[in-house]
C-alpha angles and dihedrals in degrees: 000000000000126000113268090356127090088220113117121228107257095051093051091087082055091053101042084047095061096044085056096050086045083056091046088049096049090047098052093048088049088053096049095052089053085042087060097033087063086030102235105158113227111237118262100255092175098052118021104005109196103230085063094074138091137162088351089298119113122229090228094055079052094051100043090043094054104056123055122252093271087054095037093064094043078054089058092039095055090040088054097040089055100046092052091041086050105041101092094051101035127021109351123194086014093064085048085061092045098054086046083052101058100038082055082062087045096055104039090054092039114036128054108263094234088068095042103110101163 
């Protein structure tokens, strides 16, 4: 147990990790509000991120370029499998975004264009 608290020792490291993502949390928002008072637009990391370009290509026009259509869609599926499995422990609502944003791909190579609803 800890001194003065009823939280037992092995969950103090639980605890101190949330308080610094809590931290983490506070400071990016921080960061974001000055961002929009001085109005610096934060980059698109859904959609275009940033350190995914050089050279003005994107990683993912490489990538897709690069396998034929049958790899390309076990690309998207895996993509969108891991950002699902890995939303609740890493970047929540973001991962969420990024699997949309796959099976969007998947769909727009895959199905006809007059089904795509999305």
């Amino acid at each position: 147990m800890i001194k003065g608290a009823n939280i037992p020792t092995g969950n103090h490291t639980k605890v101190k990790s949330g308080m610094r993502s809590i931290e983490k949390i506070k400071r990016r928002t921080k960061e974001m509000e000055q961002k929009a008072v001085i109005g610096i637009k934060s980059p698109d990391v859904v959609n275009h991120p940033p350190h995914y370009t050089q050279g003005g290509i994107e990683c993912i026009e490489a990538i897709e370029s690069a396998l034929t259509p049958e790899e390309r869609r076990g690309y998207y599926k895996g993509n969108i499998i891991k950002y699902i499995w890995r939303e609740r422990n890493k970047n929540g609502d973001q991962d969420l975004q990024k699997a949309e944003w796959y099976l969007k791909r998947l769909l727009e190579e895959w199905i006809d264009p007059k089904e795509f609803l999305i």
